[in-house]
C-alpha positions as CSV (number, residue, x, y, z in Angstrom):
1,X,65.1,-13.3,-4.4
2,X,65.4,-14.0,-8.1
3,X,69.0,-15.6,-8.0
4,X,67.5,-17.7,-4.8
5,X,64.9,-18.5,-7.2
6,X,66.3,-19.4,-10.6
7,X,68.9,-21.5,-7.8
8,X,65.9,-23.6,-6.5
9,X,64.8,-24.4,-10.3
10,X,68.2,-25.3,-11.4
11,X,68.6,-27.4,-8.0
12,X,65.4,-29.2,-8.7
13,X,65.9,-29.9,-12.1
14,X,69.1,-32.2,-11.1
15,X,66.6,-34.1,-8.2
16,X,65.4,-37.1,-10.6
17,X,61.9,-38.0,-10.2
18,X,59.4,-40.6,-11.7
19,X,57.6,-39.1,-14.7
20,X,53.4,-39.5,-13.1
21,X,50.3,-39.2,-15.0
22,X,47.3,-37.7,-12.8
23,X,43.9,-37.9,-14.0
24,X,40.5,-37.4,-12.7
25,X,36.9,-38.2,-13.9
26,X,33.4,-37.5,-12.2
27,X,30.7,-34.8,-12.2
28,X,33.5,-31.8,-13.1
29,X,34.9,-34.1,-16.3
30,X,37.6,-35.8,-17.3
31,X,41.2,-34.9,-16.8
32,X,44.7,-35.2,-16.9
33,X,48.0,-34.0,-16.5
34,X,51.9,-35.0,-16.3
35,X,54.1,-34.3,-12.7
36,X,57.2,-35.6,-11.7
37,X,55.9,-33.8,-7.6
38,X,54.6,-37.2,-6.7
39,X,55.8,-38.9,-3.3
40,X,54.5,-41.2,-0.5
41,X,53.6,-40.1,2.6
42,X,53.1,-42.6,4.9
43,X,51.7,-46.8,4.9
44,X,51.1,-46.5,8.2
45,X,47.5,-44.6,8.3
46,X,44.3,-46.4,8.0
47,X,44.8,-46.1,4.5
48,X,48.0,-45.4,2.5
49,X,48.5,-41.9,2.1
50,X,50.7,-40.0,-0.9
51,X,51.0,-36.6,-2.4
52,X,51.2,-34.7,-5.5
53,X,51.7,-30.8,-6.0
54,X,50.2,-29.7,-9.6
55,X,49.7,-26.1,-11.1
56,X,47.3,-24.5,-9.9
57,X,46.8,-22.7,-13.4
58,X,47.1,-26.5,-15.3
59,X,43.7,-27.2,-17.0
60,X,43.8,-30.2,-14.5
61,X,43.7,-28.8,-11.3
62,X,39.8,-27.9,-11.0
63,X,38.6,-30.5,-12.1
64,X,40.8,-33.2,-9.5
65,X,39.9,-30.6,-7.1
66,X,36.2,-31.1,-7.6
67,X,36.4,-34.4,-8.5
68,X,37.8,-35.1,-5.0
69,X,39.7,-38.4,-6.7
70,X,42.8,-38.8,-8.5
71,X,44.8,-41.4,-9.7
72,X,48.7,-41.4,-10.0
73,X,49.9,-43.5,-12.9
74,X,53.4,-44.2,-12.9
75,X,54.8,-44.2,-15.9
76,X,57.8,-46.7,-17.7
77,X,60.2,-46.7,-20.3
78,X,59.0,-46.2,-23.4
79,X,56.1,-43.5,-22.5
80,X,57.6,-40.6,-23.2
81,X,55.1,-40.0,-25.9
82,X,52.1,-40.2,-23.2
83,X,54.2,-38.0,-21.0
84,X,54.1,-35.2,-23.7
85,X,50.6,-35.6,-24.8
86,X,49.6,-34.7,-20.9
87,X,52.2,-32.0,-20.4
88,X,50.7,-30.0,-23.1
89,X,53.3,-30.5,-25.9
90,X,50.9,-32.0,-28.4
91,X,47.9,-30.3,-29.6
92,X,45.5,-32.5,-27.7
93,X,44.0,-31.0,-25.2
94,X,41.1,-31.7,-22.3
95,X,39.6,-35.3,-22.8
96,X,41.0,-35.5,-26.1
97,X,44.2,-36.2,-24.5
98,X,43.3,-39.5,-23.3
99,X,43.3,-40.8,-26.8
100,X,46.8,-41.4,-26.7
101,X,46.4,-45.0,-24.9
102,X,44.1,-47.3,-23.4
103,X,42.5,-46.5,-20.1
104,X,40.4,-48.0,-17.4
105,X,38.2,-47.0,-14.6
106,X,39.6,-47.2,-10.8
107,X,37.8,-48.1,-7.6
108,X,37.4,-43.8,-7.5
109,X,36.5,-43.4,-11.2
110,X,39.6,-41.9,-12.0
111,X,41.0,-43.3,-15.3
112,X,44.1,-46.1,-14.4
113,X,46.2,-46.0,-17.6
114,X,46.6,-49.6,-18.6
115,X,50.6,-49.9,-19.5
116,X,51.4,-47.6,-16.4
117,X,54.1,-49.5,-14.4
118,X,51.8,-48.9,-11.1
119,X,48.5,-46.7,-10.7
120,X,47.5,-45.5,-7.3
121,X,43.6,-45.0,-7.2
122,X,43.5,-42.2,-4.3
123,X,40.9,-39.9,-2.9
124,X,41.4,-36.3,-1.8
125,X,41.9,-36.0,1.8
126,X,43.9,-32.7,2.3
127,X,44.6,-30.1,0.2
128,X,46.3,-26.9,0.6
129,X,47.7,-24.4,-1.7
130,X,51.3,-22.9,-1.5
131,X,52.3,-20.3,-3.9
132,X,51.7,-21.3,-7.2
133,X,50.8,-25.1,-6.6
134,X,48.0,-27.2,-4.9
135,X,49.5,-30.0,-2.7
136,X,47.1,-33.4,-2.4
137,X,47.4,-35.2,0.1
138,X,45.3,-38.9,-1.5
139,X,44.2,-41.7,0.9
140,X,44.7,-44.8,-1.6
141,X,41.7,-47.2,-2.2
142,X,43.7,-49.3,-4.5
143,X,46.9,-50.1,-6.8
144,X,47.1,-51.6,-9.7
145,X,50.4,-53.4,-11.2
146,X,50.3,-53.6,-14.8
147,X,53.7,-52.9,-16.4
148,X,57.1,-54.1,-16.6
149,X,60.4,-52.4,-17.3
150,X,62.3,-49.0,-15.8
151,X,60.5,-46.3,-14.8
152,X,60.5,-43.3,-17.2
153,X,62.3,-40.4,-15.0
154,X,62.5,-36.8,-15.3
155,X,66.1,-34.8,-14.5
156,X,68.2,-32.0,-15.8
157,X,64.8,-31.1,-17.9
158,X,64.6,-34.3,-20.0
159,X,63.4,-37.9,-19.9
160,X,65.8,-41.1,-19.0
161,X,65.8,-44.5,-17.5
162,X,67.6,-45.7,-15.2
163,X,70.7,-47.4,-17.2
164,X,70.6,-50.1,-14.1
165,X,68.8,-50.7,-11.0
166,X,70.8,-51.6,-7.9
167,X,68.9,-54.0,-5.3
């Protein structure tokens, strides 16, 4: 099971994905972390639905869980830096971390970062958790557009843009 394993991670680490900040705020605090598990689920549901998978072990994940909101901030070219700040690679950590730019509260609460390329404002409708990770399910109240440019994306382990965008 460890080669099928260490297979998976190495597959997934060639499936490029848009670099996502989530963060929460209400009674259980402030919070915030980086995932690249971010996809939509469905526009066709009385409200738009997406999902996210976090760590269950991430500093994040109780407090979104209590929280009951989320927001998925989408992030662009150029913010790597924020990317790293909520991974964990800086020495900032719980609300501190949100020093790092300019933020504004969503429909939910949830803080919408304000040079995000898109920020879904979202509340918790399922959750369940498999293995080592919590999968949301978020019914979104809003989006905000706010930002310009390529999307910041994560593959083979490291950040990139998008050299050109087909249409």
């Amino acid at each position: 099971m460890s080669d099928l394993r260490a297979d998976f991670l190495e597959g997934m680490s060639r499936a490029a994905a848009t670099v996502n900040i989530i963060t929460t705020d209400g009674e259980a605090g402030r919070a915030g972390l980086t995932v690249s598990a971010m996809t939509a689920v469905s526009a066709d549901t009385p409200k738009p639905t997406l999902l996210i998978c976090i760590n269950a072990g991430s500093a994040g994940a109780a407090p979104i869980l209590a929280n009951g909101v989320f927001a998925v901030n989408v992030l662009g070219e150029g913010q790597a830096s924020v990317s790293d700040v909520f991974a964990g690679r800086t020495s900032d950590v719980g609300a501190a971390r949100f020093g790092c730019a300019r933020w504004q509260a969503g429909v939910t609460g949830a803080p919408l970062l304000d040079e995000a390329l898109v920020s879904f404002d979202c509340r918790v409708s399922l959750h369940r958790q498999i293995g080592t990770h919590h999968v949301l399910f978020g019914e979104v109240e809003a989006v905000r557009f706010s930002g310009e440019g390529r999307p910041l994306i994560y593959a083979r382990r490291g950040y990139a843009v998008p050299s050109e965008l087909l249409s």
